[in-house]
N, C-alpha and C positions, 0 to 999 in steps of 0.2 A: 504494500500500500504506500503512493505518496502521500508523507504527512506534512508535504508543504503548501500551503494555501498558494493557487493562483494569483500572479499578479490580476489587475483590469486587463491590460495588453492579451496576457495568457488567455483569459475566460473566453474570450471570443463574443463576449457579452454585446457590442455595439452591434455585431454580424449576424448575430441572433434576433436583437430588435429590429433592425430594418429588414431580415428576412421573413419576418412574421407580417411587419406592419403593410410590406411591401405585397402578402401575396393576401392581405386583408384585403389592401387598397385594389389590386387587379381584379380578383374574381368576386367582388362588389360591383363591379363592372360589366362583367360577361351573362348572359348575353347583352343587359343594356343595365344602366345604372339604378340601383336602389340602395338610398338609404337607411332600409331596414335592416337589409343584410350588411352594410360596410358596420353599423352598429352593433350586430350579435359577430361579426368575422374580426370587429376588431377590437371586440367584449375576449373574446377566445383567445385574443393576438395577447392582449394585454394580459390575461391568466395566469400564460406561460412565459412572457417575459418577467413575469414578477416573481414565478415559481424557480426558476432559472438564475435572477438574480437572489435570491433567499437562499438557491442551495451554492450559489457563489460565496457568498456571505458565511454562511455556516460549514462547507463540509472540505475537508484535507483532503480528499479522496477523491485525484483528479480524472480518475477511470469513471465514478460514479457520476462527479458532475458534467462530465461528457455526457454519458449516458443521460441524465435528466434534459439537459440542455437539447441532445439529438431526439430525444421523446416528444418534444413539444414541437418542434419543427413538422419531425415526420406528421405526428398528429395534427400540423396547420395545412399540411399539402393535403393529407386524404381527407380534412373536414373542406377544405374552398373547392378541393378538386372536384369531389360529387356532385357539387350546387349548380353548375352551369345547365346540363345534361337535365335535374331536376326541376329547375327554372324554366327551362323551354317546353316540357310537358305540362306545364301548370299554367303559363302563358298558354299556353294550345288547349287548356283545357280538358285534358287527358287524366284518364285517373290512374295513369302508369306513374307517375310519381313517387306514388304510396310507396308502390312495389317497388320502388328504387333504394329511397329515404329504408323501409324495411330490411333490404338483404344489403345495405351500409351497415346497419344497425344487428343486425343479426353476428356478421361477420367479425364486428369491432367486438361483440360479448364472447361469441365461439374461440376467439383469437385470443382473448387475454384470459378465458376458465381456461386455454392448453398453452399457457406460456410457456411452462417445462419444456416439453416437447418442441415447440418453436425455438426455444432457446438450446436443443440440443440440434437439432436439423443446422440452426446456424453454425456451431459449433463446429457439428462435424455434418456438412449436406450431404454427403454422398456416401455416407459409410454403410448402409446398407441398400439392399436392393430397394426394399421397400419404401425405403426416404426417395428414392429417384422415381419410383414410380409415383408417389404424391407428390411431388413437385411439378413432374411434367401432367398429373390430372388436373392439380391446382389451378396450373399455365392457363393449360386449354379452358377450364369453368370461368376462370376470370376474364380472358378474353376475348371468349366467346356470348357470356352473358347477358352483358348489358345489348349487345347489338340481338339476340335473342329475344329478351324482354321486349325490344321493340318491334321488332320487324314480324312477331308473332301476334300481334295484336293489328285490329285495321285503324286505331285511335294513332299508334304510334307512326304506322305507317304512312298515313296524311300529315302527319306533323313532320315527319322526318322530309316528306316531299316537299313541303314550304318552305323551314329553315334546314335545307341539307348540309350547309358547310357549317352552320355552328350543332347542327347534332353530328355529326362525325367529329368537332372537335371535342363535345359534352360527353361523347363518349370516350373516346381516347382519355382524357381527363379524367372520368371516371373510373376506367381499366386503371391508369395509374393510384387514384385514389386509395381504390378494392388491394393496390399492390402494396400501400403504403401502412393500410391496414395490416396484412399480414407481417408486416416486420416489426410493427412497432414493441409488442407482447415481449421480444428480447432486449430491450430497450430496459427495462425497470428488473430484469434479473440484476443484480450485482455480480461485482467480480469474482469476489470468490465464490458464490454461487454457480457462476458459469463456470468455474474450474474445476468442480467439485459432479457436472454432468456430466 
């Protein structure tokens, strides 16, 4: 363990806040501007910059506050990341949304009851057969889904025909989101915890 306190320089703290505030500030934007959401995306921004600086402030343990610091991040890509994608079904009127907002929400509880396990796949991804084979099924449900969700419904399908290029990009966005989700769970294991898996 380092038991020397980060300088400011070190923490990375300034790069932390402008990467939170900065993806508050964009995908408050996409597809078109609302003030509701720059308000809860930069409610969330502010959360983790404060959690971030607190565990600056308090903790020697500079593996750990990596780790907390890269938790909040991760978890600010896959919270703005979903929203776009969601936003354009709600604008259109769709009640695909739900079902969006849901298997986000599903994914983010499933991902963090098996953190163990996420945290040992990271550890060692390949060391059995069975870990490659859920990685490459994982691949394929995440990337395949959200365009799934939609192009299986005729709500999503009319929506997708109006705004094509920002639901290809609300997807994409999304896929990375669902991606963001899965890694975060290793994030709040500790060090010697992940040495000990």
């Amino acid at each position: 363990m380092d038991n020397n306190r980060l300088t400011f320089k070190e923490s990375k703290l300034v790069s932390a806040i402008g990467f939170n505030l900065f993806f508050a500030l964009l995908f408050s934007a996409l597809p078109e501007w609302s003030t509701k959401f720059w308000l809860i995306n930069t409610t969330v921004a502010m959360f983790f910059i404060i959690r971030t600086a607190y565990a600056w402030l308090t903790m020697t343990d500079s593996k750990r506050y990596f780790s907390i610091m890269s938790y909040g991040m991760i978890f600010m890509m896959a919270f703005v990341g979903a929203q776009p994608i969601i936003r354009l079904l709600w604008i259109g009127e769709s009640h695909l949304w739900i079902l969006f907002v849901v298997t986000w929400l599903l994914l983010f509880i499933v991902t963090h009851l098996s953190k163990w396990k996420i945290g040992k796949m990271f550890k060692d991804p390949f060391d059995s057969k069975g870990g490659r084979i859920f990685h490459i099924l994982f691949l394929i449900v995440i990337i395949l889904l959200p365009f799934i969700m939609i192009f299986t419904s005729q709500e999503g399908t009319t929506i997708a025909e109006q705004y094509i290029e920002f639901m290809a990009m609300g997807a994409v966005a999304y896929i990375i989101s669902l991606f963001c989700l899965f890694m975060l769970p290793a994030f709040l294991i500790k060090p010697e915890e992940m040495d000990s898996l």
